[in-house]
PDBQT receptor file of N, H, CA, C and O in Angstrom, charges set to zero:
ATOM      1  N   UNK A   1      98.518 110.640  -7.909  1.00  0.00    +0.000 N 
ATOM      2  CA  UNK A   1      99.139 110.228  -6.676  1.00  0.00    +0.000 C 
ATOM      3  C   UNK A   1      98.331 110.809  -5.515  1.00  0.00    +0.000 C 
ATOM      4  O   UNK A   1      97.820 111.927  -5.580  1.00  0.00    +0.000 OA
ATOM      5  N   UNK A   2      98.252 110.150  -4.639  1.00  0.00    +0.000 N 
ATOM      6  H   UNK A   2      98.667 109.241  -4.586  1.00  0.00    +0.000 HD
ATOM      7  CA  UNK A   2      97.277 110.435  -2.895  1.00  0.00    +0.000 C 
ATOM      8  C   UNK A   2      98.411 110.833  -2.009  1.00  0.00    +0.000 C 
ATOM      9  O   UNK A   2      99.374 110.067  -1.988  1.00  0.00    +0.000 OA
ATOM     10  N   UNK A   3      98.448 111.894  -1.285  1.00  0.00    +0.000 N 
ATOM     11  H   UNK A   3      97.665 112.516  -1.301  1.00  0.00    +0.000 HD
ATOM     12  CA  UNK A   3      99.159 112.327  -0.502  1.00  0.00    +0.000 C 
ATOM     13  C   UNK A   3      98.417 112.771   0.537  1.00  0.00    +0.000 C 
ATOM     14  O   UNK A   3      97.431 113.507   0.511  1.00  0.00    +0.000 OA
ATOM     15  N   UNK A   4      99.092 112.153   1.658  1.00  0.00    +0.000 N 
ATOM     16  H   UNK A   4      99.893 111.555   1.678  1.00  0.00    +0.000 HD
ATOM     17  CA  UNK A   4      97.883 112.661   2.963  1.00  0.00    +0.000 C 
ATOM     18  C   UNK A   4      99.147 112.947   4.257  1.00  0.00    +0.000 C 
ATOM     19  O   UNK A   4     100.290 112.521   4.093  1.00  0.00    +0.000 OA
ATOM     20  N   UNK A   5      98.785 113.636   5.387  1.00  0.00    +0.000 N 
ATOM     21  H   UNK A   5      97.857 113.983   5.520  1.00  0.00    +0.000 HD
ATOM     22  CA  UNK A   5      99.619 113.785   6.328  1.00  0.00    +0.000 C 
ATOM     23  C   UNK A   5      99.093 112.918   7.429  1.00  0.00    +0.000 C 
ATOM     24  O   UNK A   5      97.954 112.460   7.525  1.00  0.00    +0.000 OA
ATOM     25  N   UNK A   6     100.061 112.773   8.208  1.00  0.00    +0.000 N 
ATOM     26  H   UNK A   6     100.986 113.145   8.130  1.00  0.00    +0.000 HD
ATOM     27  CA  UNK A   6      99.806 112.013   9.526  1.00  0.00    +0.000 C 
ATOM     28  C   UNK A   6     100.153 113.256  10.489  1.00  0.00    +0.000 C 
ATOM     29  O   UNK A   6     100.984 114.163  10.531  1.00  0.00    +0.000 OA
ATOM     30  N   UNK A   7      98.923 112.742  11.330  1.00  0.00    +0.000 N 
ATOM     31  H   UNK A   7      98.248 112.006  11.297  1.00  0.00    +0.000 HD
ATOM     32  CA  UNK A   7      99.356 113.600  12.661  1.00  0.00    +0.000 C 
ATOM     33  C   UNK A   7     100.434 113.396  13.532  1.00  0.00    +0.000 C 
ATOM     34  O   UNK A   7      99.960 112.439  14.143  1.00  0.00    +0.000 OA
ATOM     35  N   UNK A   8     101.082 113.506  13.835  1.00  0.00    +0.000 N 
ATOM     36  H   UNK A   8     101.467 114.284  13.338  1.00  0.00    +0.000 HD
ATOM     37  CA  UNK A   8     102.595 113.270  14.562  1.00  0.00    +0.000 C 
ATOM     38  C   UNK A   8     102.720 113.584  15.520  1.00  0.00    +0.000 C 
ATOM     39  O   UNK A   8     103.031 112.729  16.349  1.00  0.00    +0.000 OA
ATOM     40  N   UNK A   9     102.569 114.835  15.903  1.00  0.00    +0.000 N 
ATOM     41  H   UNK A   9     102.317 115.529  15.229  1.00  0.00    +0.000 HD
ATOM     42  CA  UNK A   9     102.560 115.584  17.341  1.00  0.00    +0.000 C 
ATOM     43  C   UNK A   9     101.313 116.114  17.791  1.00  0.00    +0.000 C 
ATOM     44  O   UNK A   9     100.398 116.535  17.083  1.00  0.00    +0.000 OA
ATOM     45  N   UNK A  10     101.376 116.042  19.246  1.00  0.00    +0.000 N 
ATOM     46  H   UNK A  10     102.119 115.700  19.820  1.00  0.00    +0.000 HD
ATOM     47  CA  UNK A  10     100.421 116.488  19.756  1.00  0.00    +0.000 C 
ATOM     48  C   UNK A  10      99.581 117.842  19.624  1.00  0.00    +0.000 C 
ATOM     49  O   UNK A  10      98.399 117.851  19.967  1.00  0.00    +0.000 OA
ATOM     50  N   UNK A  11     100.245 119.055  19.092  1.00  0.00    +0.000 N 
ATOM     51  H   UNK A  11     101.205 119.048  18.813  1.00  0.00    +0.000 HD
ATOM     52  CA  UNK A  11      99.673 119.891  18.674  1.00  0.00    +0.000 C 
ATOM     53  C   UNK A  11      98.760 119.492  17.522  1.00  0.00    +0.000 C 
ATOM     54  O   UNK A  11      97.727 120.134  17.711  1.00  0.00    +0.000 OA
ATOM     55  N   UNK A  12      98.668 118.998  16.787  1.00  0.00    +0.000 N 
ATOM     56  H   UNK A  12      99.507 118.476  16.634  1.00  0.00    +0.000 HD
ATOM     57  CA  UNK A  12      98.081 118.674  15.122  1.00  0.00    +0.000 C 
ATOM     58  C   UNK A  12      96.491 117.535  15.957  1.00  0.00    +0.000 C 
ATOM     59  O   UNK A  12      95.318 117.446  15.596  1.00  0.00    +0.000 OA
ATOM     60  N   UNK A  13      97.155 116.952  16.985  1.00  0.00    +0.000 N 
ATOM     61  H   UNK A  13      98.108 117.024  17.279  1.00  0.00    +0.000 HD
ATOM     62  CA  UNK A  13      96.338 115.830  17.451  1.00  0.00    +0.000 C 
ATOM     63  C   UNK A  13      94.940 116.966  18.215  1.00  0.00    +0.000 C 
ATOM     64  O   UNK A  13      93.774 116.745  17.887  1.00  0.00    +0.000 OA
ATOM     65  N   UNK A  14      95.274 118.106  19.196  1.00  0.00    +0.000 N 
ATOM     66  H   UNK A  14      96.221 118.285  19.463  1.00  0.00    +0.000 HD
ATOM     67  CA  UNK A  14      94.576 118.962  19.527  1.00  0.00    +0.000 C 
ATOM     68  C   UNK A  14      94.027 119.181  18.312  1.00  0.00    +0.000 C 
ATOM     69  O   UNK A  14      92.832 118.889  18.265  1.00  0.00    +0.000 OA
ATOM     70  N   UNK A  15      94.491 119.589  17.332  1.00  0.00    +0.000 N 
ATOM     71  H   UNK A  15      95.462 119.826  17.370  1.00  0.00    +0.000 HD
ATOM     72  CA  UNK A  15      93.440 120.349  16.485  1.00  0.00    +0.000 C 
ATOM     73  C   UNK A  15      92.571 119.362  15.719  1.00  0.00    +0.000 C 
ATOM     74  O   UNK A  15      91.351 119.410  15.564  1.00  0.00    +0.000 OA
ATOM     75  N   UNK A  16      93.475 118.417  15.251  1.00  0.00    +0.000 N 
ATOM     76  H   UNK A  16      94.466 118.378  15.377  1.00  0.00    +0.000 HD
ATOM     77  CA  UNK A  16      91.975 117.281  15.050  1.00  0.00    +0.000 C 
ATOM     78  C   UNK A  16      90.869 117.409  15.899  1.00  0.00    +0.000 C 
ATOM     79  O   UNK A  16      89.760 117.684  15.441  1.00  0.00    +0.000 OA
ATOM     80  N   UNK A  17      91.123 117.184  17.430  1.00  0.00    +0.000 N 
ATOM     81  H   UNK A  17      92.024 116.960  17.802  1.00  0.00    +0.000 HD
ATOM     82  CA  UNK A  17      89.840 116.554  17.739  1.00  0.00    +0.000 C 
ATOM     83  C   UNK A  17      89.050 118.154  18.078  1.00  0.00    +0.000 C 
ATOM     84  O   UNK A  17      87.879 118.055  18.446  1.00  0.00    +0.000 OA
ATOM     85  N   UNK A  18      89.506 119.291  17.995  1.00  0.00    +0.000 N 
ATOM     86  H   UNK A  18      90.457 119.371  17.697  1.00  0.00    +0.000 HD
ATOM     87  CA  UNK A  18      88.997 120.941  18.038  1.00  0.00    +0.000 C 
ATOM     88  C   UNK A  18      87.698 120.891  16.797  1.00  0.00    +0.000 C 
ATOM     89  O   UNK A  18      86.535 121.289  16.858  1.00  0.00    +0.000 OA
ATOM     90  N   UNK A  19      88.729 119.997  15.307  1.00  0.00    +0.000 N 
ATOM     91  H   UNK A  19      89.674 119.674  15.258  1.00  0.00    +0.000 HD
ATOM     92  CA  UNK A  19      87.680 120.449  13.980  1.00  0.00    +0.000 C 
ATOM     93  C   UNK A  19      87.019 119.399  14.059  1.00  0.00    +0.000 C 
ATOM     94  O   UNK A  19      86.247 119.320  13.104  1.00  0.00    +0.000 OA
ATOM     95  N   UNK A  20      86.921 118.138  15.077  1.00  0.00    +0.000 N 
ATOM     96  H   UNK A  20      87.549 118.203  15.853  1.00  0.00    +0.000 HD
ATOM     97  CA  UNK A  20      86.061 117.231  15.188  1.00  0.00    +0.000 C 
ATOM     98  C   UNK A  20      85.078 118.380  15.917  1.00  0.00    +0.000 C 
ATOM     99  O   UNK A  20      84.446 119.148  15.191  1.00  0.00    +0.000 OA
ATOM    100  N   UNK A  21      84.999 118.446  16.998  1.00  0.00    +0.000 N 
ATOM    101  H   UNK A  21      85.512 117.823  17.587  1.00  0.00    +0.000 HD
ATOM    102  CA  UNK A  21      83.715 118.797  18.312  1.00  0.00    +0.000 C 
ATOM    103  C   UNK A  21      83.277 119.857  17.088  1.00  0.00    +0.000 C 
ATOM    104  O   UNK A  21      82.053 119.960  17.174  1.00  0.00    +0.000 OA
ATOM    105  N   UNK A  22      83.699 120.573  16.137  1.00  0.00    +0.000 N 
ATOM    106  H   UNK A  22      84.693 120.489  16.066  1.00  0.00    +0.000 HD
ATOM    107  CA  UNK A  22      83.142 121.833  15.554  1.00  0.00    +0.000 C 
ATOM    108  C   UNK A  22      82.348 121.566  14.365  1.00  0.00    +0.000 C 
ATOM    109  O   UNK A  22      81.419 122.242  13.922  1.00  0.00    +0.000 OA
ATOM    110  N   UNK A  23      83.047 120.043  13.723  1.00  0.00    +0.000 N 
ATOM    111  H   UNK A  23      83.801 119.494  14.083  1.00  0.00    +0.000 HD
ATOM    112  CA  UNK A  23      82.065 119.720  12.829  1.00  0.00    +0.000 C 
ATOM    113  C   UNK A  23      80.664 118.537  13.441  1.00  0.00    +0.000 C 
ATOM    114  O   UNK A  23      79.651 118.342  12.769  1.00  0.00    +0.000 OA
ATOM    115  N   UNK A  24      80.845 118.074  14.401  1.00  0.00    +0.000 N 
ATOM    116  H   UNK A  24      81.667 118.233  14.947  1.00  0.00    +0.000 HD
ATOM    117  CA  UNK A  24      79.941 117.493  15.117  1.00  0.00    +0.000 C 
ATOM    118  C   UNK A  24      78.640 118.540  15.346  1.00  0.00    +0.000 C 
ATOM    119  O   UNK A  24      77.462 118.645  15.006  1.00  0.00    +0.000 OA
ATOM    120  N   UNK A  25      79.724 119.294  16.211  1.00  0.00    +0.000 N 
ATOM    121  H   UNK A  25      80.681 119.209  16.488  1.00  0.00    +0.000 HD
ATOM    122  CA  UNK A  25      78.309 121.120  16.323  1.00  0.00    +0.000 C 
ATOM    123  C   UNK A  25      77.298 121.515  15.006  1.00  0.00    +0.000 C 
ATOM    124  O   UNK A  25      76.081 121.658  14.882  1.00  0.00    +0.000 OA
ATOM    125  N   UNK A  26      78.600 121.621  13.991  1.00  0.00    +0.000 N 
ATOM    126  H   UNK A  26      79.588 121.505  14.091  1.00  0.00    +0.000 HD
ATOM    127  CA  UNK A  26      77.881 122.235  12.631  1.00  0.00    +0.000 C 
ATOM    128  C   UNK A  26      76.296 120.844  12.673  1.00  0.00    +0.000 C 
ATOM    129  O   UNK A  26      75.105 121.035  12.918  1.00  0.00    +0.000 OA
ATOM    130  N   UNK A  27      77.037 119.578  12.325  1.00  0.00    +0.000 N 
ATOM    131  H   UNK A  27      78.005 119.422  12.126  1.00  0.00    +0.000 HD
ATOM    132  CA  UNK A  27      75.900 118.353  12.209  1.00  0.00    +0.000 C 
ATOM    133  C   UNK A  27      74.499 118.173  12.647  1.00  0.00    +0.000 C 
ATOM    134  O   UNK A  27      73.449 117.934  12.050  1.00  0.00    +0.000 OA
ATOM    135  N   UNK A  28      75.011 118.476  14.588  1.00  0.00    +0.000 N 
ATOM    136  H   UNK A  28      75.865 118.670  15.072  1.00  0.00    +0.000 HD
ATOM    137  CA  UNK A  28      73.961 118.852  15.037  1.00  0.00    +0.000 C 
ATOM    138  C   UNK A  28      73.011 119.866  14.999  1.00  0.00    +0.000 C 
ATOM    139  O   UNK A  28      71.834 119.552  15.175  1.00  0.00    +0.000 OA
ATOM    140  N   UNK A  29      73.381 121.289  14.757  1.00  0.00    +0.000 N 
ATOM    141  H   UNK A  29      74.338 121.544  14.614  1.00  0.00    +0.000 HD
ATOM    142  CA  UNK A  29      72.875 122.377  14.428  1.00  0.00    +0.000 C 
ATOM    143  C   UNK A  29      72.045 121.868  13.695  1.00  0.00    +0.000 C 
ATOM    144  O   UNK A  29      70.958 121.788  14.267  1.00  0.00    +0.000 OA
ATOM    145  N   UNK A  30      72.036 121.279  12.163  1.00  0.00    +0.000 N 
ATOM    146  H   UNK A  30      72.919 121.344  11.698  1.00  0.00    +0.000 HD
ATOM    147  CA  UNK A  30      71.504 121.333  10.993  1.00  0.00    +0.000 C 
ATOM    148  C   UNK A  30      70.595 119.963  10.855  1.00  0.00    +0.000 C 
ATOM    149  O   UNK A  30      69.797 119.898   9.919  1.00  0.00    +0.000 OA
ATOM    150  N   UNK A  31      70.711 118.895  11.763  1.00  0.00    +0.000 N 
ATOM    151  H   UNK A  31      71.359 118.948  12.523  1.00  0.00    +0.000 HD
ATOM    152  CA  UNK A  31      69.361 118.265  12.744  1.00  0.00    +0.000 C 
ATOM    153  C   UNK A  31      68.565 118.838  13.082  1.00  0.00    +0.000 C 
ATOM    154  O   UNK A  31      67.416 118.456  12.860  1.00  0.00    +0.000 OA
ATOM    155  N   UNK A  32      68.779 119.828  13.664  1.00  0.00    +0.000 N 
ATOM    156  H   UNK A  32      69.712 120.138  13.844  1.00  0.00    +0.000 HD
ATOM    157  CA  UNK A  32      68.148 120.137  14.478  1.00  0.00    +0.000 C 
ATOM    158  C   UNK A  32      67.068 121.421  13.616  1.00  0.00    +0.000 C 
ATOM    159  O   UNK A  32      65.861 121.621  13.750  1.00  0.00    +0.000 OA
ATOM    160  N   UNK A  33      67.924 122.007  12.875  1.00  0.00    +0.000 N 
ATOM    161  H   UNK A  33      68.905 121.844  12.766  1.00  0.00    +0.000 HD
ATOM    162  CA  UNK A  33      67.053 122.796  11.913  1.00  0.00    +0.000 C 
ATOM    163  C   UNK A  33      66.470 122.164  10.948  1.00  0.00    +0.000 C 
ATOM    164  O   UNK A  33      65.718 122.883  10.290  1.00  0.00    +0.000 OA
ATOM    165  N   UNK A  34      66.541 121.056  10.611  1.00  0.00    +0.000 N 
ATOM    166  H   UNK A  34      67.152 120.472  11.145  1.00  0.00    +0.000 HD
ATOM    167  CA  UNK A  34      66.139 119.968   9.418  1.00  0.00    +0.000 C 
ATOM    168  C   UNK A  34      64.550 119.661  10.330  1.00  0.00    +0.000 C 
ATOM    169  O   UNK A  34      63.516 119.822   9.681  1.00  0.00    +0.000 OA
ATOM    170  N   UNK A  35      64.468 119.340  11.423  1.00  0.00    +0.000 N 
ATOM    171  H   UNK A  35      65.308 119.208  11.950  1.00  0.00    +0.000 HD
ATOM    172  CA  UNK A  35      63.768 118.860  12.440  1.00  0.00    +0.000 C 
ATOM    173  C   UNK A  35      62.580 120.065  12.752  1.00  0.00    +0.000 C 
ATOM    174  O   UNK A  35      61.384 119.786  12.829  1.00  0.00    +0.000 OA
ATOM    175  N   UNK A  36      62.978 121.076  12.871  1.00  0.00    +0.000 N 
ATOM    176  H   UNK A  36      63.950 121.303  12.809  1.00  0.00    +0.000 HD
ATOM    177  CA  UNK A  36      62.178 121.731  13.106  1.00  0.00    +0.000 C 
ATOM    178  C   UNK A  36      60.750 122.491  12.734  1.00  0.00    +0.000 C 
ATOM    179  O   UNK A  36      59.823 123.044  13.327  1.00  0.00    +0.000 OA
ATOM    180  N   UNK A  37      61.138 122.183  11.439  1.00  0.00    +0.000 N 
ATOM    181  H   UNK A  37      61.890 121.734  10.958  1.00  0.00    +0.000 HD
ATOM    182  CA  UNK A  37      59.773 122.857  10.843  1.00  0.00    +0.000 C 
ATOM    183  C   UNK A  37      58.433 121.451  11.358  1.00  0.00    +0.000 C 
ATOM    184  O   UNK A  37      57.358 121.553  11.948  1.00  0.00    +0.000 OA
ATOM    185  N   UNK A  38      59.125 120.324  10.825  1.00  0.00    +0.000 N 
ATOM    186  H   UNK A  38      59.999 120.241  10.346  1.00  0.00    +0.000 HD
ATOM    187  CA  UNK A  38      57.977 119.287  11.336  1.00  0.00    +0.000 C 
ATOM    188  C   UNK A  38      57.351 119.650  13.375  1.00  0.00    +0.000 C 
ATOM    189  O   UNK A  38      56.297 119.440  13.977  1.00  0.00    +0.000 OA
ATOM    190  N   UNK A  39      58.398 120.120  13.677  1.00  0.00    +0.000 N 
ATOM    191  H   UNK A  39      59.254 120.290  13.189  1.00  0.00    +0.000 HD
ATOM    192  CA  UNK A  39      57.840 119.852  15.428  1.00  0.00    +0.000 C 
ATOM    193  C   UNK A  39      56.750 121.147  15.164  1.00  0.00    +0.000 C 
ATOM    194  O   UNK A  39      55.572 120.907  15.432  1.00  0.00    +0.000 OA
ATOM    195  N   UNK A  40      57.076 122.427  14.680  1.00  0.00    +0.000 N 
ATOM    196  H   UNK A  40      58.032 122.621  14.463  1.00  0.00    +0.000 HD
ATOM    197  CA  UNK A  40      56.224 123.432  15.043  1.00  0.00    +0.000 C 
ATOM    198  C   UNK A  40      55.003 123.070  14.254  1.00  0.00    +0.000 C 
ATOM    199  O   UNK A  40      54.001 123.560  14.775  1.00  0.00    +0.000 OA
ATOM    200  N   UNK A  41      54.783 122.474  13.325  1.00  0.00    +0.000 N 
ATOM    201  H   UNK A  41      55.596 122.075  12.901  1.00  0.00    +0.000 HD
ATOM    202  CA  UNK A  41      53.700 121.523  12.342  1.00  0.00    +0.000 C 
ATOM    203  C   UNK A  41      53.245 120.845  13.277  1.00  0.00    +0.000 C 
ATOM    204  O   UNK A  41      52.017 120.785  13.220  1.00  0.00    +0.000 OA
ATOM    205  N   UNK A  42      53.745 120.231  14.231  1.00  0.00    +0.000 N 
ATOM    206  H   UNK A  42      54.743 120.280  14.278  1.00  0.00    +0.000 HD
ATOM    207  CA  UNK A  42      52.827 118.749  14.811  1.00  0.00    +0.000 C 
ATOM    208  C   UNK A  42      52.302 119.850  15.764  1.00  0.00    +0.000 C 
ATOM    209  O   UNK A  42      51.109 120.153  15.748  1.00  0.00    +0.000 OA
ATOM    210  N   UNK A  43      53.376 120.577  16.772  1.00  0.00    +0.000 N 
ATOM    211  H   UNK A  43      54.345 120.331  16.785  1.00  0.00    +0.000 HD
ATOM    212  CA  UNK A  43      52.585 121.815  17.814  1.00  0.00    +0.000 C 
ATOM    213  C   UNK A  43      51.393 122.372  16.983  1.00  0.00    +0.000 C 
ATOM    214  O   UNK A  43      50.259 122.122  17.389  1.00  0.00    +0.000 OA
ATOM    215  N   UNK A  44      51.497 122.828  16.283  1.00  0.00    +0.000 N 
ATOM    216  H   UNK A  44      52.419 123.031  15.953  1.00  0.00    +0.000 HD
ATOM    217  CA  UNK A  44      50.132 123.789  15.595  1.00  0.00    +0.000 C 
ATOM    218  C   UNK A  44      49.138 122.582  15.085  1.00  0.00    +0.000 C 
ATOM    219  O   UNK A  44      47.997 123.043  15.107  1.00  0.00    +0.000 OA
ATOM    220  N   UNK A  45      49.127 121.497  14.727  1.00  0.00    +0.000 N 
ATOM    221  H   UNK A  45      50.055 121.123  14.709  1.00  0.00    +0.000 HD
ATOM    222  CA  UNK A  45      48.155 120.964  14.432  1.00  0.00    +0.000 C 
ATOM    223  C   UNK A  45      47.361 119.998  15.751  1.00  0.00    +0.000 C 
ATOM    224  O   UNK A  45      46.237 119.609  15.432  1.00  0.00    +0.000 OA
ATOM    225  N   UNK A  46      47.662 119.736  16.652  1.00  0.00    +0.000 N 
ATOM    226  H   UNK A  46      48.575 120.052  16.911  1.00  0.00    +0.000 HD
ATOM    227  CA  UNK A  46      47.615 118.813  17.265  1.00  0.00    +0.000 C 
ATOM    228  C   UNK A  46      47.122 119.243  19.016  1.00  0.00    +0.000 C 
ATOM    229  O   UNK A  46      46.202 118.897  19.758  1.00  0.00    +0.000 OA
ATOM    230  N   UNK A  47      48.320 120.184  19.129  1.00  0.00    +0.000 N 
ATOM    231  H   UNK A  47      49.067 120.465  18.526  1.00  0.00    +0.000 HD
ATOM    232  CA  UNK A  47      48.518 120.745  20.540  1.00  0.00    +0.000 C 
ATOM    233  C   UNK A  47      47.799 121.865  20.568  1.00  0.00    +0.000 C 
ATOM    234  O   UNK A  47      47.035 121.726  21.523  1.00  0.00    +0.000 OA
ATOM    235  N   UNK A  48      47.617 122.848  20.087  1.00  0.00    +0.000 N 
ATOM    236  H   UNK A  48      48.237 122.961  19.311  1.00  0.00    +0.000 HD
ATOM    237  CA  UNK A  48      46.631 124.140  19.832  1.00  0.00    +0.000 C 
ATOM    238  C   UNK A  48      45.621 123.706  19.517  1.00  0.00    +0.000 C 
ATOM    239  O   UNK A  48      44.932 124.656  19.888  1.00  0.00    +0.000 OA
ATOM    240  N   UNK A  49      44.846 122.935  19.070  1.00  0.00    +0.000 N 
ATOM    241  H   UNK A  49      45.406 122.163  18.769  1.00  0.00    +0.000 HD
ATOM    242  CA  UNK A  49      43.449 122.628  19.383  1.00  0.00    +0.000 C 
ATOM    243  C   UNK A  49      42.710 122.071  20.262  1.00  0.00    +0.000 C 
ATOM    244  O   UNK A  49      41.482 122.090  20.343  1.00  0.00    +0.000 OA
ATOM    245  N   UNK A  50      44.076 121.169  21.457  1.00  0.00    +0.000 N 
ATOM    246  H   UNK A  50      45.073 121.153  21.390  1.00  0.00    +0.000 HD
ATOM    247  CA  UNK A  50      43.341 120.978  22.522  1.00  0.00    +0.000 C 
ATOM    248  C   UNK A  50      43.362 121.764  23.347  1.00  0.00    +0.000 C 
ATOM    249  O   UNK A  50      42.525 121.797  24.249  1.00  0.00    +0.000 OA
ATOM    250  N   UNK A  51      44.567 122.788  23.198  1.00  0.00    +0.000 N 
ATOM    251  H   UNK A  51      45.247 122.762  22.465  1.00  0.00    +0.000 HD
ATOM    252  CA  UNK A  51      44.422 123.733  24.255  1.00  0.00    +0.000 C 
ATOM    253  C   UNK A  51      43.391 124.944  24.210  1.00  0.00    +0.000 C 
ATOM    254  O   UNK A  51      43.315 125.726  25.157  1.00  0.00    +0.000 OA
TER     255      UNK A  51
């Protein structure tokens, strides 16, 4: 059997959209660290030799 709650009141509705913006954050964070090793790779290969 599936049992799920509904949000009902506005308190529960705050905290939805609280563990939304926090898991959005986590998402982005881990873009952004996923991302990074390639940018300091393209800087060191590319950009430091013309400079």
């Amino acid at each position: 059997m599936n049992t799920m709650t509904i949000a009902s009141s506005p308190q529960s509705g705050a905290a939805l959209k609280r563990e939304l913006k926090a898991a959005e954050a986590r998402k982005r964070t881990m873009a952004l660290l996923l991302i990074a090793p390639l940018a300091i790779f393209l800087l060191l290969v590319f950009v430091v030799p013309i400079g």
